[in-house]
N, C-alpha and C positions, 0 to 999 in steps of 0.2 A: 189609603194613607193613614198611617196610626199616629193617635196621640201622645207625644212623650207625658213623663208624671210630672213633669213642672209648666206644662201648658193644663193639664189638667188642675194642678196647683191653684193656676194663676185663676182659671176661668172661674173657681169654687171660689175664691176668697174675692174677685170681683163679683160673685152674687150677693157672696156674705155683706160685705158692703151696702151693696145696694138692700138690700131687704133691710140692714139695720139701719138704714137710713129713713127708710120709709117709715119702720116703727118707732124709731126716736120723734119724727115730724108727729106723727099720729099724736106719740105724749103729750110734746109740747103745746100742741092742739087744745088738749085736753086742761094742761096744767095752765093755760091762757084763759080758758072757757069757764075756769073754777070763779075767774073775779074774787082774789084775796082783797082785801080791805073794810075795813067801816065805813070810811068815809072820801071823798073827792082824793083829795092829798096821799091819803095811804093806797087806796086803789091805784093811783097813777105812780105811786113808785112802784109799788107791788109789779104792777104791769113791765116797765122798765125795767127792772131785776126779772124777771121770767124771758122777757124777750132775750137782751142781754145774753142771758143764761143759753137761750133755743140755739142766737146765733151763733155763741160759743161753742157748744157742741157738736153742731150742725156743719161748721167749717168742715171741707175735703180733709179727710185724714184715711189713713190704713184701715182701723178699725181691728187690729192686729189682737188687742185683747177678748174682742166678739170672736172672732176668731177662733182663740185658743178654746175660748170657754166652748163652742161649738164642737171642735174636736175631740174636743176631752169628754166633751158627754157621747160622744161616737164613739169613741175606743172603750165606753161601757156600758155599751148598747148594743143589738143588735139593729138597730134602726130607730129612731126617733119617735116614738110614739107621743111625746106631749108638744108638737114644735111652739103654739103658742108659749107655752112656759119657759122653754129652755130660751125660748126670743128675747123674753122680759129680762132674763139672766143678761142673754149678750146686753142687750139695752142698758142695763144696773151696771157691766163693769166702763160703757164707755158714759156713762154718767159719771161714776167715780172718778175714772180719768180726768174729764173735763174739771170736773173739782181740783186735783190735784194740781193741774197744768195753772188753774187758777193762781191756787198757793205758792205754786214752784213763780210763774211769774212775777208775782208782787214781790217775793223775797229775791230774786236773782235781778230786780226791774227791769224785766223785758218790757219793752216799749209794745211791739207789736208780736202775735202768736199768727201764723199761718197766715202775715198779710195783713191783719187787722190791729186794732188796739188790743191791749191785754184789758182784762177786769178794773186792774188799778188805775188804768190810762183814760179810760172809757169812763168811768165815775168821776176819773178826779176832779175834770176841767177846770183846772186852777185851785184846787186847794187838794193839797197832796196826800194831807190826812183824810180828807175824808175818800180819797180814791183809794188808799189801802186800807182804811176799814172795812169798806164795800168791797173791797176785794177777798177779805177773809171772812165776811158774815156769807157773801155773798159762793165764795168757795166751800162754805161750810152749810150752809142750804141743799147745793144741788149733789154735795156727800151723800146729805139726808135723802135727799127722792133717791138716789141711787141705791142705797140700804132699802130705803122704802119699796123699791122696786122690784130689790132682789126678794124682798120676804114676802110678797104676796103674789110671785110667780106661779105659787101651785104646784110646786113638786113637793115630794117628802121634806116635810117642818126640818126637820131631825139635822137632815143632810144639809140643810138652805142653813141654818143656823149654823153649821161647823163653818160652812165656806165661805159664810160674813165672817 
């Protein structure tokens, strides 16, 4: 029995998925483990803004941009010699995404993104300024890890810096 190329399509971007999911939990893992704050109060938002942020990301999605980026470092390759690095890349652009969807929410006011609250929804509980403040510091943060992420991938400076 052979496999058509869109079953094999499908099986490669359900790995894709899965592996960049694994390595996004991993992050968030990490970016929890950091403990931002000085003090009781900034700790415990700090904490809230990262979760927030994990869950956000972390919702079932395509992963369509890991994806691309996966592909396209295939079609200039012979095969993948750095997978760590090029992982950190997929991980950086559905970080960005998550930022973006952030933004696109508070300004379009979607209530809920895949089922859940949005950014804005989720902060505001009752005061509506401060749920879209939080939603644009807080969409403007997890930008920052995703840049962050992209430039200390570990492939050539040079190249990582054009494709930020």
């Amino acid at each position: 029995m052979s496999i058509s190329l869109g079953q094999l399509a499908k099986e490669s971007l359900k790995q894709i998925v899965e592996e960049v999911d694994k390595g996004l939990e991993k992050y968030w893992k990490k970016q929890l483990d950091k403990g931002f704050g000085f003090e009781g109060s900034q700790r415990e938002l700090s904490r809230k803004i990262i979760e927030h942020a994990r869950e956000h990301n972390l919702r079932p999605a395509k992963r369509v941009r890991a994806a691309l980026v996966y592909y396209g470092y295939l079609l200039g390759m012979e095969k993948i010699e750095k997978k760590e690095e090029i992982e950190k890349v997929m991980e950086a652009m559905e970080l960005i995404q998550t930022a973006l969807l952030m933004h696109d929410d508070f300004m379009d006011e979607d209530k809920l993104r895949r089922g859940l609250p949005t950014t804005h929804e989720y902060f505001g509980e009752g005061d509506k300024h401060y749920g879209e403040a939080m939603a644009v510091n807080v969409g403007d943060l997890v930008l920052c890890l995703g840049y962050e992420r992209m430039l200390e991938c570990g492939l050539d400076q040079k190249k990582v810096l054009k494709a930020a």
